[in-house]
C-alpha positions as CSV (number, residue, x, y, z in Angstrom):
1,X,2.5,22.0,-13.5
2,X,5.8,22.3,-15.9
3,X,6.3,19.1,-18.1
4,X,9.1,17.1,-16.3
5,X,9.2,14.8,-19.4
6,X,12.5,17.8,-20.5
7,X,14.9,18.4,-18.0
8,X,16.9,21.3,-18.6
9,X,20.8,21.2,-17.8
10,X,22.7,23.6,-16.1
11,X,26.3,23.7,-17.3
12,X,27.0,27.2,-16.2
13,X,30.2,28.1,-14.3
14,X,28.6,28.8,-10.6
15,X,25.7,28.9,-8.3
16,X,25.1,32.0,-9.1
17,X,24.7,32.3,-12.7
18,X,22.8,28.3,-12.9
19,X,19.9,30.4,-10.2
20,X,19.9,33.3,-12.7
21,X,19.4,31.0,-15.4
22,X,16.5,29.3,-13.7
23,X,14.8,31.9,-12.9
24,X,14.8,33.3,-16.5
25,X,13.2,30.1,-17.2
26,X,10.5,30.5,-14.2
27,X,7.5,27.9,-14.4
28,X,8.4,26.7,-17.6
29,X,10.7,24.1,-16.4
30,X,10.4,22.2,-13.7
31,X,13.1,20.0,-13.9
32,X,16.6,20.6,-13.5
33,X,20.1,18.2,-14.0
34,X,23.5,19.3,-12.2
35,X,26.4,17.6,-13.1
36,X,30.3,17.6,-12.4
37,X,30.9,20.6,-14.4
38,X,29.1,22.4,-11.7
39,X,30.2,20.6,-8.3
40,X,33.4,23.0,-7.5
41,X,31.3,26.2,-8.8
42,X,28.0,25.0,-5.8
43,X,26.5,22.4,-7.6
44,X,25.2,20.7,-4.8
45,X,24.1,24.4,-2.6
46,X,22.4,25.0,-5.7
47,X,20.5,21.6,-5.9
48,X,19.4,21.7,-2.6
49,X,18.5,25.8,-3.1
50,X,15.9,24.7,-6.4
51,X,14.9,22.1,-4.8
52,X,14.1,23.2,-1.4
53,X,13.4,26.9,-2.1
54,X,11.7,26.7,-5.6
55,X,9.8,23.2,-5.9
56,X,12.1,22.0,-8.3
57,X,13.2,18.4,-8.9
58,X,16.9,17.2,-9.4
59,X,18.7,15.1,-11.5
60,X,22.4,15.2,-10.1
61,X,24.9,13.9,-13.0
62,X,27.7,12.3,-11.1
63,X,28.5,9.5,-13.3
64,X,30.0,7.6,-10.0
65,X,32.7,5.0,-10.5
66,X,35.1,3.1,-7.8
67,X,34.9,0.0,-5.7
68,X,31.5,-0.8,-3.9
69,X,32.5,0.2,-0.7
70,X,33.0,3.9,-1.9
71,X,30.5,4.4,-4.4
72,X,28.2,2.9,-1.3
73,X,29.3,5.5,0.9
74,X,29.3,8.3,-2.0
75,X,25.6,7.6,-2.6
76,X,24.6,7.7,1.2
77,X,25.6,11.1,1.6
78,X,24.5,12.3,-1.4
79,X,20.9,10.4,-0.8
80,X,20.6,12.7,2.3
81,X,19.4,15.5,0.6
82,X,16.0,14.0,-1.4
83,X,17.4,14.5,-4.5
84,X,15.5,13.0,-7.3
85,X,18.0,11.2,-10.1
86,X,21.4,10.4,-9.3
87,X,23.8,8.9,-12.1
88,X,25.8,5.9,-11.6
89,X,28.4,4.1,-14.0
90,X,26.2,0.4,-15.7
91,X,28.4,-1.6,-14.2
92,X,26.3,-4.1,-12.3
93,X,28.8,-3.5,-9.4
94,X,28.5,0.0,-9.6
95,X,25.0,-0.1,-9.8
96,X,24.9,-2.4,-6.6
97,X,26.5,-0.6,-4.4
98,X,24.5,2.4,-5.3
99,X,21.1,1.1,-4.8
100,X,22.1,-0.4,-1.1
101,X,23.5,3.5,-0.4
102,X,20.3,4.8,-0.8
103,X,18.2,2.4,0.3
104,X,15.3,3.9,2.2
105,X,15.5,7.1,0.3
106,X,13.9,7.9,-2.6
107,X,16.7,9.1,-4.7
108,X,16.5,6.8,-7.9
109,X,19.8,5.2,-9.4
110,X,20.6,5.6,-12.9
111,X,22.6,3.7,-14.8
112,X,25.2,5.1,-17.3
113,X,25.2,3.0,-20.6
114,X,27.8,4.4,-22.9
115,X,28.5,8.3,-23.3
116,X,26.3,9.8,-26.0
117,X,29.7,11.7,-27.1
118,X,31.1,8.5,-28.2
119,X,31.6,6.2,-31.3
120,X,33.0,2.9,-32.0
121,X,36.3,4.6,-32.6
122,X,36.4,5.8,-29.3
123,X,35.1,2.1,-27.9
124,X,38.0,1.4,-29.7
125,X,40.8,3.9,-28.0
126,X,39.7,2.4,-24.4
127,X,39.8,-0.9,-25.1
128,X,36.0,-1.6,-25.0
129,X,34.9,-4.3,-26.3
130,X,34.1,-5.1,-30.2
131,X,30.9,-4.9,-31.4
132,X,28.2,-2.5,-32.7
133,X,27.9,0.5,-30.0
134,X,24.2,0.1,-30.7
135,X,23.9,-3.7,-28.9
136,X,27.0,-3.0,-26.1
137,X,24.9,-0.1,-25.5
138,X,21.2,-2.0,-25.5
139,X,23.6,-4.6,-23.1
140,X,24.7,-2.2,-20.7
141,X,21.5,-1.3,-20.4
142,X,20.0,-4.9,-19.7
143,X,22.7,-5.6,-16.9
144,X,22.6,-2.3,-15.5
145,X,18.6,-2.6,-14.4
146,X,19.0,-6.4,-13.9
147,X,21.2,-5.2,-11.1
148,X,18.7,-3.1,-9.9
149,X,19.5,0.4,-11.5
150,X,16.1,2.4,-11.4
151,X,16.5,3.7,-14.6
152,X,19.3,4.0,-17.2
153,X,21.1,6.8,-19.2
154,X,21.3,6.3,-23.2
155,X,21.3,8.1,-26.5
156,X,18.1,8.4,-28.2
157,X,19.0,6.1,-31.3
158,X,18.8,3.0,-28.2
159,X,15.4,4.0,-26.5
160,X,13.4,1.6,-28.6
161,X,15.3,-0.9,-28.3
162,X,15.6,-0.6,-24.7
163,X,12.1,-0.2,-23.8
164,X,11.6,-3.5,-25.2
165,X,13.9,-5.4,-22.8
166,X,11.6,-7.7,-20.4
167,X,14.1,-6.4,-17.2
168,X,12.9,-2.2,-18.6
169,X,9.7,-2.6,-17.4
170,X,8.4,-0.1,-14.8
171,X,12.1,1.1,-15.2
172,X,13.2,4.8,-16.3
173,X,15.1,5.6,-19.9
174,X,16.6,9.1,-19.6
175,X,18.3,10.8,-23.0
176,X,20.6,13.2,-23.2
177,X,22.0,14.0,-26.7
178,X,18.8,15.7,-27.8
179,X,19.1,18.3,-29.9
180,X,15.9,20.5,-31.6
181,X,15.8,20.5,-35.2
182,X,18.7,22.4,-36.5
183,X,20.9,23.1,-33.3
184,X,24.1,22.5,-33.1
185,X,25.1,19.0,-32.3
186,X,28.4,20.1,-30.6
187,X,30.5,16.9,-28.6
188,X,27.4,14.5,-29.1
189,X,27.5,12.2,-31.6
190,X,24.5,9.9,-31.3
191,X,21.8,12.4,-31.4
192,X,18.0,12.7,-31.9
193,X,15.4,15.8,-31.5
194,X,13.1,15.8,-28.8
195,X,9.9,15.0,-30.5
196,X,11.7,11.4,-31.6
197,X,13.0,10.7,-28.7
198,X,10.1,10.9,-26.5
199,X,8.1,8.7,-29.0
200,X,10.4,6.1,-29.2
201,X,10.1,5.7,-25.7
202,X,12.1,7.8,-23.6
203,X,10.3,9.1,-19.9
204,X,13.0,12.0,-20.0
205,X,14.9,13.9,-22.4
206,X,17.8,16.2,-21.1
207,X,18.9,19.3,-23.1
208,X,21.6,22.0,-22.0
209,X,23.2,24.2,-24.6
210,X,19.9,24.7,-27.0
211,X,18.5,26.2,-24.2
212,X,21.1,28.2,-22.1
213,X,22.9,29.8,-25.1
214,X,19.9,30.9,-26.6
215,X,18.7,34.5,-26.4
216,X,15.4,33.5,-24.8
217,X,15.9,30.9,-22.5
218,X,12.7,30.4,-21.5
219,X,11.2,30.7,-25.0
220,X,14.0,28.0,-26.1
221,X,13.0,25.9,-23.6
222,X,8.7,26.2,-24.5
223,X,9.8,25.6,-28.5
224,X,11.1,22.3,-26.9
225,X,8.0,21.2,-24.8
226,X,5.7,22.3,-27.8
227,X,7.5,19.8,-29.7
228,X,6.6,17.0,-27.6
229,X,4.0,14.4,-28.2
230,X,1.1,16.0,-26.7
231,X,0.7,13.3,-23.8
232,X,3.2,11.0,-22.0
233,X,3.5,7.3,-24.1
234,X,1.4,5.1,-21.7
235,X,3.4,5.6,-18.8
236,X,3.0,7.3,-15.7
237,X,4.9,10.4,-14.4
238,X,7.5,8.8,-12.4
């Protein structure tokens, strides 16, 4: 059974080319995260296809944001399809409205804390509130699951802190902005490399570029999982 503790993003134009991209990787990877890059190219045809065709699970990365009402309705028609992860702006109202659209299914809702591409500066060019971006992030976090979020999205450089909120427990931490030892860290700025961010507590890690622009996919993709603490950190396989 592949190690669902990475899951590998496709950020690839179409349909077509994410398939031919997980099939290069084969058994390797189990675990796969669509997002809004792909929804116009058959994100979702191809979500359903790994999941229903190949045994894969999903983690679709919609980021949702609007009033209750449509983020409600948004979720129930996504939750149709027995996907695995969906993503879901923190905002407690957000995250509300997305937990009563799927209820009954067993889609979990993630949380989005802050972006891993931003920096305070960037807090600061939207009018976000002062403070370190380490505590508004560790904050986020806290009302997002206190709301009910099944999980929540942060860099790696929050995990710790995170995990040790009372309202985490039982509760998924998913990072992206992981990047292998010596990769390129591209548009992330609050990074980590898989090994750390597993031990500091994450369940998943999500990786995209250091694996699809390499030569060898698939080999990209094992360097990763070899990296890994040899066993899960005390916590089931969720």
């Amino acid at each position: 059974m592949p190690d669902d503790r990475l899951i590998a993003a496709i950020d690839l134009p179409n349909a077509l080319e994410g398939l031919a991209f997980a099939e290069r990787l084969g058994d390797a990877v189990g675990f796969y995260k669509i997002g809004l890059g792909m929804l116009t190219g058959g994100g979702l045809a191809l979500a359903n296809e790994l999941k229903d065709e190949h045994g894969k699970r999903i983690f679709l990365d919609m980021k949702l944001f609007d009033i209750p009402a449509t983020v409600e309705a948004a979720v129930r028609g996504l939750a149709q399809f027995d996907l695995d992860f969906l993503t879901v702006h923190g905002d407690p109202h957000v995250v509300r409205a997305a937990k009563e659209g799927a209820s009954g299914k067993p889609m979990k809702i993630l949380g989005v804390t802050v972006l891993t591409s931003l920096d305070r500066a960037d807090l600061d060019a939207g009018m976000i509130v002062p403070g370190d971006i380490h505590e508004i992030t560790v904050e986020r976090a806290r009302r997002a699951l206190e709301a009910g979020a099944d999980g929540v999205i942060a860099s790696p450089q929050e995990v710790v802190e995170i995990r040790a909120l009372p309202e985490a427990k039982g509760r998924l931490i998913v990072t992206p902005g992981v990047r292998p030892e010596g990769a390129e860290i591209g548009d992330q700025k609050r990074v980590a490399t898989p090994h750390s961010a597993i031990a500091a507590g994450a369940d998943h890690i999500v990786v995209g570029r250091p694996i699809w622009r390499a030569p060898d996919p698939r080999a990209a993709a094992q360097a990763i999982l070899d990296e890994l603490p040899r066993a899960p950190v005390n916590r089931p396989r969720h």
